[in-house]
N, C-alpha and C positions, 0 to 999 in steps of 0.2 A: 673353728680356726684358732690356732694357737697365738697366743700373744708375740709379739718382736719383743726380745727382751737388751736390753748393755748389756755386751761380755767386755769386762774389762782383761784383756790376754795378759798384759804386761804392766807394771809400776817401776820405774826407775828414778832412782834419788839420787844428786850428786851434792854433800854440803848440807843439808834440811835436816835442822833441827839436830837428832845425833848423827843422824844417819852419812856416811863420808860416803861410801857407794852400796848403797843396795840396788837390787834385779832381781825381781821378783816376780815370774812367773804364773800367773791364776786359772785354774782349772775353768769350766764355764757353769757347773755350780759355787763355785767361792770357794775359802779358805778358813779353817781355824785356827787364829794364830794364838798361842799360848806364850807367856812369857809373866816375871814376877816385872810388881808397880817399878819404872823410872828405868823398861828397858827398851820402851820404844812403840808400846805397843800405839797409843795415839796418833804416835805421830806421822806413823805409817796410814791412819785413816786419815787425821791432815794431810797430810800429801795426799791422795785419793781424789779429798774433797777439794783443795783448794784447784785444780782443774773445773771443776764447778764454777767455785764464785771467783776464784782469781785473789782470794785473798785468805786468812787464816780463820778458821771456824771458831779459833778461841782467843779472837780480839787481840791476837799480837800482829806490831810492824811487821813488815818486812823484813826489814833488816835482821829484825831479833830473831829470825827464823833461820837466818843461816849462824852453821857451825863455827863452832868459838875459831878465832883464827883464818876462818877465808874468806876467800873475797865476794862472796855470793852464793847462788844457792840455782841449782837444774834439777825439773823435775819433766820426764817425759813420760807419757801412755800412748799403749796403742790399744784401740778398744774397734767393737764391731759390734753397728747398730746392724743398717741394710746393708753396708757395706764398713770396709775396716777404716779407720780414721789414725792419723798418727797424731798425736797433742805436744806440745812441749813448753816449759813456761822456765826463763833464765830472767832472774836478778843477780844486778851489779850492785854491792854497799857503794862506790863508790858513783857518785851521782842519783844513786835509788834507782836505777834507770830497770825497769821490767819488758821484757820484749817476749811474744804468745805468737808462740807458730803453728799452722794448722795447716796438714798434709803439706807442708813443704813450700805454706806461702803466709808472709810476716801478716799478723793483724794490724791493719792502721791503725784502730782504738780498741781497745779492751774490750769495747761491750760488745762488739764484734766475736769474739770468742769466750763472753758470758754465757755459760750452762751448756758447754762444748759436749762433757761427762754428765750425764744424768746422774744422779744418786741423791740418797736420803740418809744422811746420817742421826742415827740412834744414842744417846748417849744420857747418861745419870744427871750431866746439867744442864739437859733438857727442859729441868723439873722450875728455873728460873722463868720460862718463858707463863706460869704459873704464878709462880711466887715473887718475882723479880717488879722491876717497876714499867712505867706504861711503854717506856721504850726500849726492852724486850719485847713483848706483842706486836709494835709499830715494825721493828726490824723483820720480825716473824713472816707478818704481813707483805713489807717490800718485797722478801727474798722469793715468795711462794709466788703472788703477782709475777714480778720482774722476771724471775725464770719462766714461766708459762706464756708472757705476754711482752712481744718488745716495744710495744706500743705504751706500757707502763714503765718498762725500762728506761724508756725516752722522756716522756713523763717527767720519771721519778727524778732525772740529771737533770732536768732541766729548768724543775724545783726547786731542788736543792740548789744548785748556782743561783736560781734570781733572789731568794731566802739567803744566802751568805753575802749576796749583796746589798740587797735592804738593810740587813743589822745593820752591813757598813755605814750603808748611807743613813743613818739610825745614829751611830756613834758621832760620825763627823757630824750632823744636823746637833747633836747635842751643845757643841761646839758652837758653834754658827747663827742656831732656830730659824734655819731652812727646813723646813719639810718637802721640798719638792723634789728633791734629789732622792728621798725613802721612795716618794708615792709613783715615780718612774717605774718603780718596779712591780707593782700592786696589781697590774691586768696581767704580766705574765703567773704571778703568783696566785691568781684565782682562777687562771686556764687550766693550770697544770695540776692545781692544787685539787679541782675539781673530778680532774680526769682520775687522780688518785683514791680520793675520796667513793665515786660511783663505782670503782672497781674493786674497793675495799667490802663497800656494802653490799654489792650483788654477790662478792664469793662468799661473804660471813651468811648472807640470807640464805645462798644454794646449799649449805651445807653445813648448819646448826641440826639440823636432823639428823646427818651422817653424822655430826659428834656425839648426838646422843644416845646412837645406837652403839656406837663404838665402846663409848663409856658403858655405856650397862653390859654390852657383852663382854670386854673385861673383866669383868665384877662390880661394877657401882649399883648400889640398890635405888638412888634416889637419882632426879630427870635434871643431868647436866644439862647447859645452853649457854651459848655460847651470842654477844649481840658484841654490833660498832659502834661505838658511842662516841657523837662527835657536838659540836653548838651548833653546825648547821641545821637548824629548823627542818623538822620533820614536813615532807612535802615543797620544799622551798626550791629556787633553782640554785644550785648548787654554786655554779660560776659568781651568777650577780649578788649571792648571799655572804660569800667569801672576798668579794671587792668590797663590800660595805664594807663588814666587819673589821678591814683593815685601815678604810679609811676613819670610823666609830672610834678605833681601836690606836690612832696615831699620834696622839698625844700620849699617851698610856706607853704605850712602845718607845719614844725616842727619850720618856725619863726614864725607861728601863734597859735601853740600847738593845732591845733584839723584837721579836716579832711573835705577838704572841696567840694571833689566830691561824688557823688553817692545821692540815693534816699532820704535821709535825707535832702537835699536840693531842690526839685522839689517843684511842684506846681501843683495845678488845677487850670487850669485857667477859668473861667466863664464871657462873655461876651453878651453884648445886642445890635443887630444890630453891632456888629464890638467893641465896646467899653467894657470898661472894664469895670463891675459892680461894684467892689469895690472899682473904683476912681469914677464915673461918676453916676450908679445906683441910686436912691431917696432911702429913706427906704423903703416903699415900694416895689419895684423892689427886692429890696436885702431882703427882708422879703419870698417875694412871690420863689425868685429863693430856698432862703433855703429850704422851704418848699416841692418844687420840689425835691432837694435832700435826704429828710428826706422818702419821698415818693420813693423814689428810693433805698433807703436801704431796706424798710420795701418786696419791690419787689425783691429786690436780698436775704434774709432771707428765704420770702417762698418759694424762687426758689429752695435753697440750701435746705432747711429746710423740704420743702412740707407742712407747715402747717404755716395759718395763723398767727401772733404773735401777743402780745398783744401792743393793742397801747394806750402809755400814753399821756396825750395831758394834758399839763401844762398851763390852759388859753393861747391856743395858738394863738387865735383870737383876743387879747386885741387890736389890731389895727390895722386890718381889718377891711374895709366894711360889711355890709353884703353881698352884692352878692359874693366878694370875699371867704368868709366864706362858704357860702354855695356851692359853686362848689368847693372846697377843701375837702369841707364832700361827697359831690355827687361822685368826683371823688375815693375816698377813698371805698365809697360806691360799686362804679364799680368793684373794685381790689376784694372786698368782707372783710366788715368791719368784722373784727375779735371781740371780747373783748376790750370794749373802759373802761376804767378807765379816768376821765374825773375833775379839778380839776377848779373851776371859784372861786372868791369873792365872786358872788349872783347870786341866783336863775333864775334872770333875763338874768344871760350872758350866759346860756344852749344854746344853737343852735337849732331851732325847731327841727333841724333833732335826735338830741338826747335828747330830751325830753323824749321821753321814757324810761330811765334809772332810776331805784332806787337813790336815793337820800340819803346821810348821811350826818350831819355838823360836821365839826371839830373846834375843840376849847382848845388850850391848849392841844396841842398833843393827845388831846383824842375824838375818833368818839363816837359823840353821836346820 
């Protein structure tokens, strides 16, 4: 039985980034778009992707996203899972005000229309979630969770608010030497925290084996692995371990003004042969391990998802070998290539194995 895969039919831009109006039509195996550095090729995979998470894949505002000079920024898709879906996501500069339409009916909240577009974006700074510091990995972690699971999604919001309200009541106590206003918030934060935590470790535990096959069938000669390293006590209960710690932990906190137990400080850790990649790893290594990960989202998507996603691949090979490249396509190949959207400098950096793809250039935000 064949796999259900995203076709994305259509990407339209109004205002995004350079783009004033693009309409861009996509075949149902993807696209090769060629174009030289600073003519748009990115930002056409941000647009893509930010249908996904609703926000910019490369850590900018809002605002900075729309085009010098207007007032905001429309991006719609129409894509076809089991059936066609239409997407559309408008911001106002004025007020920040973002409003997410789906089939022709407004989202009340965002998370409502989180991971609307399946996809997996490929890209060179990738290689941070590697080399970067421990929250790269933590964000890693959310986005793959939270798309797969809205039960983590819910979680994770509802974390993050009782954690920005401690600090507060953290700051003001410093003021005051009330603590009881912080420790108000100490049972939501080792509910939720915990919920994060057990979903962090069971995915790293399910699939530290798939990275290390991943890894070595790219090229790595030595046994990647990948663990979650947290101070929750190995075998401990999760919840009642993390309400201690915070109450342990509350003096220490309110002369520091923030909160310094629980998930918001963990890690993944990634190592080669025993070593750490991000101290020791070549680029290379730490190129090759990302990409393993990036592979391992797009695998936990269709898992949740049941349908292939679409994969955007950002000149993800700029340096790479070839052989390296091409067991990276084979293996991808294996999983069952979905919709490749495909973005190089020249014609020349296509990968045999996607030579097959229609071709378009871009130039000055506009596909020609």
């Amino acid at each position: 039985m064949t796999e259900a895969q995203v076709w994305l039919r259509r990407i339209s831009a109004r205002d995004f980034r350079n783009f004033e109006k693009l309409d861009l039509d996509i075949p149902s195996a993807g696209l090769a778009i060629i174009g030289e550095n600073g003519q748009g090729k990115t930002n056409l995979l941000e647009s893509i992707y930010y249908m996904q998470v609703l926000r910019s894949v490369r850590g900018a505002r809002d605002q900075d996203l729309v085009r010098f000079g207007a007032k905001g920024f429309h991006i719609a898709a129409s894509c076809e899972m089991s059936s066609v879906h239409e997407i559309s996501v408008g911001f106002e500069t004025r007020g920040k005000k973002k409003k997410v339409t789906i089939d022709g009916s407004v989202a009340a909240r965002l998370s409502e229309a989180f991971g609307s577009l399946p996809s997996v974006m490929f890209s060179p700074r990738d290689i941070q979630l590697v080399s970067g510091s421990p929250g790269e990995r933590r964000r890693f972690l959310d986005l793959v969770l939270a798309l797969s699971s809205r039960r983590y999604l819910t979680s994770l919001q509802l974390y993050r608010a009782a954690l920005a309200r401690r600090n507060a009541a953290l700051r003001e106590a410093a003021r005051t030497s009330d603590e009881s206003a912080a420790s108000v918030w100490e049972p939501a934060l080792a509910e939720h925290g915990a919920t994060l935590i057990c979903a962090r470790m069971e995915w790293v535990r399910e699939r530290t084996d798939e990275f290390t096959r991943l890894t070595t069938a790219i090229g790595e000669t030595g046994a990647a692995r990948m663990s979650y390293a947290t101070s929750v006590p190995r075998d401990a209960d999760v919840r009642d371990a993390l309400e201690k710690a915070h109450a342990r932990h509350r003096r220490h906190d309110l002369r520091r003004g923030m909160t310094h137990s629980g998930p918001h400080r963990d890690d993944l850790n990634l190592t080669l042969d025993g070593r750490d990649l991000r101290l020791f790893g070549s680029a290379g290594q730490q190129r090759t391990a990302a990409i393993a990960l990036r592979m391992l989202e797009s695998a936990t998507i269709r898992s949740s998802r049941g349908v292939a996603p679409v994969l955007l691949l950002d000149d993800p090979f700029a340096e790479l070998d070839v052989k390296r490249s091409g067991r990276i396509l084979e293996l991808l190949r294996d999983a069952g290539l979905g919709q490749t959207i495909l973005v190089v400098p020249r014609a020349t950096d296509i990968p045999p194995e996607l030579l097959q793809l229609d071709r378009r250039e871009i130039v000055a935000g506009e596909i020609v």
